[in-house]
C-alpha positions in Angstrom: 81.7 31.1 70.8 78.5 30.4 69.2 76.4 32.9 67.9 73.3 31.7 70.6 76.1 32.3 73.2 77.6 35.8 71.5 74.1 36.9 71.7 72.9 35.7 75.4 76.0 37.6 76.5 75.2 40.7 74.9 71.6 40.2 76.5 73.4 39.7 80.2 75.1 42.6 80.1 72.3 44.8 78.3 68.9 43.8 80.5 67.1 44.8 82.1 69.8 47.5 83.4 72.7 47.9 81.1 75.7 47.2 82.9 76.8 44.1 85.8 77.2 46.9 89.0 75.5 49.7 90.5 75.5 51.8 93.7 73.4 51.0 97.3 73.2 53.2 100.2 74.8 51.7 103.6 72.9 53.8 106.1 68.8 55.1 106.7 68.1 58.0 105.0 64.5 58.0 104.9 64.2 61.0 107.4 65.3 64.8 107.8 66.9 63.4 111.0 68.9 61.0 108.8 69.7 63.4 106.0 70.9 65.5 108.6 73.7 62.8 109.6 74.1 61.8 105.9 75.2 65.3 104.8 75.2 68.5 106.9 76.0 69.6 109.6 76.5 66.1 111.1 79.1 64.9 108.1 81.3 67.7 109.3 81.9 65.7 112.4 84.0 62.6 110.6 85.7 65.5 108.4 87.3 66.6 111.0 87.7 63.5 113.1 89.7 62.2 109.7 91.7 65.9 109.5 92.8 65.0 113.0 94.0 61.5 112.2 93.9 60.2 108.5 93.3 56.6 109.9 90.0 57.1 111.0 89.2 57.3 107.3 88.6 53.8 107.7 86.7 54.0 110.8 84.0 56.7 109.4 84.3 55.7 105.6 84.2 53.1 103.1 87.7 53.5 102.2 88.5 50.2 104.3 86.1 48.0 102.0 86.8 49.5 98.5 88.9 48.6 95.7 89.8 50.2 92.5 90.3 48.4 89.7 92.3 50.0 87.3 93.1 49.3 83.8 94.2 51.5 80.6 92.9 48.5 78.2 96.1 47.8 76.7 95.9 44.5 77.4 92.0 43.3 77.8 91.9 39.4 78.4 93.3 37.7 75.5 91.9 40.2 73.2 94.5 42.6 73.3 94.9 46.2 73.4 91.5 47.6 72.5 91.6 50.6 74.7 90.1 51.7 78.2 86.8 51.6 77.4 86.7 48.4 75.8 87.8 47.2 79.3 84.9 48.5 81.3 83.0 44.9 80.8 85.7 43.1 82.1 86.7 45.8 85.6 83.0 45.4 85.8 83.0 41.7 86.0 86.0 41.6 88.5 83.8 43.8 90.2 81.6 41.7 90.9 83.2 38.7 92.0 85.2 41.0 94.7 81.4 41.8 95.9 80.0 38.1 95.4 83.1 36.0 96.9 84.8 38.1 99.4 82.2 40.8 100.1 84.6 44.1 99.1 82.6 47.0 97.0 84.7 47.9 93.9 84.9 50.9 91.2 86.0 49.7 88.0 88.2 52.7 86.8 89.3 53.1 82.8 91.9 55.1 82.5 92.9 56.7 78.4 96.6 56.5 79.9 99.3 55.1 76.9 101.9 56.0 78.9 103.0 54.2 82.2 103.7 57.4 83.5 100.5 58.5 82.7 98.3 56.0 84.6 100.7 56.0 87.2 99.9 59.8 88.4 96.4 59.0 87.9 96.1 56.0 90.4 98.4 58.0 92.8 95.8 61.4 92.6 93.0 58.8 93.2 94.2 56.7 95.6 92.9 58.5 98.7 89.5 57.3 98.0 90.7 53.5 98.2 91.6 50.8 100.7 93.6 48.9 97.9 94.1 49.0 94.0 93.7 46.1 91.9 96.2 46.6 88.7 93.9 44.6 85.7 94.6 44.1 82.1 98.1 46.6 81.9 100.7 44.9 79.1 104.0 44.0 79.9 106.4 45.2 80.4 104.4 48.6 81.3 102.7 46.8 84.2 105.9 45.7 85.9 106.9 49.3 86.2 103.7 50.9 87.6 102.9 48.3 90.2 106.4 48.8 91.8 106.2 52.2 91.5 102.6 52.6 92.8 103.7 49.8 95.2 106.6 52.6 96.8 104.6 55.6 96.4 101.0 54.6 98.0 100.1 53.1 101.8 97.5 50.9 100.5 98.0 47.6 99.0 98.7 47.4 95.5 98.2 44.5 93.4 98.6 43.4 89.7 96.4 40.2 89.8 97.5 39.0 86.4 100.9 38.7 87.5 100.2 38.3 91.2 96.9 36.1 91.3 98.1 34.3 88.3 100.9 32.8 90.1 99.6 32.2 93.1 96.8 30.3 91.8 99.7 28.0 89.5 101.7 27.6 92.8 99.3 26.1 94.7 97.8 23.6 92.2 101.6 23.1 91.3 102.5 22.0 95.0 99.5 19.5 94.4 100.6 18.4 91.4 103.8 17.4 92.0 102.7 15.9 95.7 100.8 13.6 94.0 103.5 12.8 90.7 105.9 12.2 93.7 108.0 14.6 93.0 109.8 17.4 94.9 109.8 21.6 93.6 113.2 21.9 94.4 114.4 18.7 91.7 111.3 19.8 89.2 113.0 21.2 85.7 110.1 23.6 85.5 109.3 25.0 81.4 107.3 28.2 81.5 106.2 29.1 77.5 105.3 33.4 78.0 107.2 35.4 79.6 104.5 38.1 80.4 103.3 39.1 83.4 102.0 36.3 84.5 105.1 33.6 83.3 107.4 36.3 85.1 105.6 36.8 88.2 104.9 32.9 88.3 108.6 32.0 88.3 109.8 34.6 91.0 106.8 33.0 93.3 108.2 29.2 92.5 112.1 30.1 93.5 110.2 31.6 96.7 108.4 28.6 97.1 111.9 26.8 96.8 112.5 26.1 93.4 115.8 26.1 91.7 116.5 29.0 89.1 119.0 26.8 87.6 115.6 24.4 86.7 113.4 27.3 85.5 113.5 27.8 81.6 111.8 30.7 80.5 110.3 30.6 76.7 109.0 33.5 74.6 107.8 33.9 70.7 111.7 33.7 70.2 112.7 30.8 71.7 114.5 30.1 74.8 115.4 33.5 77.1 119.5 32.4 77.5 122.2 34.7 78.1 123.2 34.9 74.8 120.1 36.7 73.7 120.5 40.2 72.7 117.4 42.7 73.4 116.5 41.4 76.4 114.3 43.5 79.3 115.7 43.7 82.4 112.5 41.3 83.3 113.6 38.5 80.9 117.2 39.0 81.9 116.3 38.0 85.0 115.8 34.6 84.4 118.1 33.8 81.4 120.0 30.6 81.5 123.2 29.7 80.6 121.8 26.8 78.2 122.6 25.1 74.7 118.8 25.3 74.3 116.5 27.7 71.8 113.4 26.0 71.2 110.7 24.8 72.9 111.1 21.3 72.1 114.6 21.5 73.5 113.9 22.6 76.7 110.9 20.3 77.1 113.0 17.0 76.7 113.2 15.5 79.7 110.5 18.4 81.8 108.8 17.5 84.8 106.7 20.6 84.5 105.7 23.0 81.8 103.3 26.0 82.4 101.9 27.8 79.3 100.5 31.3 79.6 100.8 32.3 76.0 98.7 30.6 73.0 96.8 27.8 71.7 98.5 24.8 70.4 101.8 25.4 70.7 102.6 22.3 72.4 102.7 19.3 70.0 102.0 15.6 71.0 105.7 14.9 70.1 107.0 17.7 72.7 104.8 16.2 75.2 106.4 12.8 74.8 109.5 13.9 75.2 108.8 15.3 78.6 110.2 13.5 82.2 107.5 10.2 83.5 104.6 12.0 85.4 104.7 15.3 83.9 102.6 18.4 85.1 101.2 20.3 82.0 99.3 23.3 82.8 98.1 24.9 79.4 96.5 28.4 80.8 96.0 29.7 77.4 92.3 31.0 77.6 90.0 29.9 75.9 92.2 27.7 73.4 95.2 25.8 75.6 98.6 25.8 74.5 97.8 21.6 74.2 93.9 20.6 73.0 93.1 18.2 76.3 91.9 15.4 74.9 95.2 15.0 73.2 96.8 15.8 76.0 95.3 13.1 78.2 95.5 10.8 75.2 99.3 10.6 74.3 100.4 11.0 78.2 98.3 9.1 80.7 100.5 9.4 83.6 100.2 13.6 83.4 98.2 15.9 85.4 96.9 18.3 83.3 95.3 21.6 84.3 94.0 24.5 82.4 92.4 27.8 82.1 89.0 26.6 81.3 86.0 25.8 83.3 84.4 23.1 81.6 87.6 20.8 82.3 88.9 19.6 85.8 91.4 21.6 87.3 90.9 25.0 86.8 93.6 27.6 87.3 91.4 30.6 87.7 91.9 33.4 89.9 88.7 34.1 91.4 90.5 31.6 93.5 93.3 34.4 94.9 92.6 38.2 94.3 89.2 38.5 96.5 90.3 36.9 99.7 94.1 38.4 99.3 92.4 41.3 99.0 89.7 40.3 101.8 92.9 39.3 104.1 94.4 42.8 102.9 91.9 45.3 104.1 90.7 43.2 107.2 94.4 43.9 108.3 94.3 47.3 106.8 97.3 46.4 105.3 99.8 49.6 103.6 100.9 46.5 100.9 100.9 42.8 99.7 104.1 41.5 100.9 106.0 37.9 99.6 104.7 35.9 103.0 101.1 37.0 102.0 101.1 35.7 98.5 102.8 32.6 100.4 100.0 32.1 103.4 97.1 32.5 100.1 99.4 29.9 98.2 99.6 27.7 101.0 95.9 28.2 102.3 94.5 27.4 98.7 97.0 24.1 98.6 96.2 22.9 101.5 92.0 23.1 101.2 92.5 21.1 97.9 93.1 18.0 100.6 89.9 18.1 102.8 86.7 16.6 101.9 84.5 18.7 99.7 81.3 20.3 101.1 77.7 18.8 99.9 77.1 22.8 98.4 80.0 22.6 96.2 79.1 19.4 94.8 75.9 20.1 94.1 76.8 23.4 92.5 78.9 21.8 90.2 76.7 18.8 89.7 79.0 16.3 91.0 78.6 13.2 92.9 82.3 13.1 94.2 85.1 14.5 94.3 88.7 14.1 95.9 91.9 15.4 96.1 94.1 13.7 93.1 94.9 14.2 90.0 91.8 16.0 88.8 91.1 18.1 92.1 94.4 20.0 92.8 92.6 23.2 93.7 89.5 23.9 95.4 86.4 25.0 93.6 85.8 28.7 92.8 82.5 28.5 94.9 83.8 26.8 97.4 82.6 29.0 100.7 85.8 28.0 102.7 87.7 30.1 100.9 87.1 33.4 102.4 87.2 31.8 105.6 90.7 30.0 105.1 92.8 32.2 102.6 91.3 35.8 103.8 92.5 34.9 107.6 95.3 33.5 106.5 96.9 36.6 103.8 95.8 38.6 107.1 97.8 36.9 109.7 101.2 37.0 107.4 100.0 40.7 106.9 100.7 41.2 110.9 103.6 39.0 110.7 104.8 41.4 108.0 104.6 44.2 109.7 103.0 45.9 107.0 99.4 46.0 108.8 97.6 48.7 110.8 95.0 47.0 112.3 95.0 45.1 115.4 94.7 41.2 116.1 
């Protein structure tokens, strides 16, 4: 980033209030009258009202449009573990996209917690206040562990949306992808380079999309995750092969797909090459991409290629997924994010990738056209449809789920 840029961000997040959030009252309170329903007596009336029956919390509270967003900063964007505070920037920002795109008032919450156990009691003594948690910027393989614990412990929805959003977001442009390269998930020999939260949670959503585990190849900073590897968590485990490869380049010969959520340039020209006619390269690795696009697009014109980046076609970002799961979540008052919700946002996102694109999101990209194909496999973060297609739909599988509390 340049140093014009360094500074103008410093200067967004400094003036003229420091900070990207702040609070705003819901009701009147301009009057004794008012302040008399605000706080006492009158607030004794919902008090009791929730004693009777916890579920009217989210009748006579903002439980049923808040999130928390929770992070210990151990694993801040791709700047590493720099500690809870370092993080606030970042909940803040999420923050604000759950409030700009989907409408949902958030509290970014840092938590000094090194220990999973740690954070775990933390979210659990806080969660009364919430409608929903939003897991953010936990390491791996911490993060695994305190989302399913949370995940059993709490009656709210509980999501980690770098593993969760992540892959929901690469499912759907995926499905895209190979619709248009003519191919089919279930034949796709599918390379994932990380095996993180988001390369792990990825390739359970693709084998429940349909794809074949026997296909999936998982790569870390050691090579191919096979059977033969000692040291393995139970996570990687989970997904190692029975294979005669241990490098990258090996498992790429002959790919149809390969999804990178680890570093820049770790994908050669010569690996791309080697990869199946009409490959599907989605280099994620933000801001530098496991493959530099212009070489990319140069050595294999027959790819689609998608990254993490804004300023190239194709986007995988998830602004996409987390505020309209979440959006679907809470209108269904939903006790947690099941498998057929991640699916129905998957699906929903897919599927608005083929209709024609609103005049608003043209002009807000400054675009004359644009089409479903090889450079539009996902919709637009701005795209307005989106909370009213992927919210309704994450809500309906809720129902089906039989996880929600509200009524149709």
């Amino acid at each position: 980033m340049s140093s014009t840029l360094k500074q103008a961000a410093l200067d967004y997040h400094a003036l003229p209030t420091p900070g990207k959030i702040t609070l705003a009252i819901s009701k009147p309170c301009a009057t004794q009258d008012d302040l008399a329903l605000a706080y006492t007596p009158g607030v004794a009336e919902p008090v009791r009202a929730i004693a009777d029956d916890p579920h009217n919390a989210y009748r006579y509270t903002a439980k049923g449009n808040l999130i928390a967003i929770v992070t210990n900063g151990s694993a801040i964007l791709g700047l590493g573990n720099l500690g809870a505070l370092a993080a606030k920037p970042v909940m803040e920002g999420k923050a604000v996209l759950f409030k700009k795109l989907a409408g949902i008032d958030a509290f970014d919450i840092e938590v000094d917690a090194a220990r999973a156990e740690d954070l775990i009691d933390t979210v659990i003594r806080i969660a009364p206040t919430f409608g929903g948690i939003n897991l953010e910027d936990i390491a791996a393989p911490d993060c695994f562990e305190i989302e399913r614990v949370l995940s059993e412990r709490l009656d709210i929805p509980v999501f980690h949306d770098d593993q969760h959003g992540t892959a929901v977001i690469i499912a759907a442009g995926l499905l895209n992808a190979l619709e248009l390269q003519g191919k089919r998930l279930p034949d796709a020999k599918i390379v994932c380079l990380g095996a993180g939260a988001a390369g792990i949670a990825s390739m359970r959503l693709l084998l429940s999309l349909g794809a074949r585990k026997d296909h999936l190849t998982l790569v870390d900073r050691a090579g191919v995750i096979h059977g033969a590897r000692a040291g393995l968590t139970v996570y990687k485990q989970e997904f190692a092969r029975t294979t005669r490869e241990r490098t990258l380049a090996d498992a790429m010969n002959g790919a149809d797909v390969f999804i990178g959520v680890s570093g820049p340039d770790l994908v050669t020209a010569d690996i791309l090459l080697s990869m199946a006619p009409k490959p599907i390269v989605f280099a994620l690795s933000n801001p530098d991409p496991e493959i530099q696009p212009a070489l990319a697009r140069a050595t294999r014109r027959d790819l689609i290629l998608a990254t993490g980046r804004s300023d190239y076609p194709n986007q995988v970002n998830n602004a996409l997924g987390f505020p309209y799961i979440f959006r679907g979540a809470l209108d269904a008052e939903a006790r947690r994010i099941t498998e057929p919700m991640k699916l129905a946002a998957v699906h929903a996102l897919a599927g608005l990738a083929h209709e024609p694109v609103p005049a608003e999101v043209l002009k807000a990209y400054r675009l004359k056209h644009l089409e479903y194909g090889a450079d539009y496999i996902l919709p637009k973060p701005f795209d307005p449809r989106l909370l009213e297609r992927v919210a309704p739909a994450v809500a309906e599988a809720a129902h089906a789920s039989g996880v929600a509390r509200s009524k149709l």
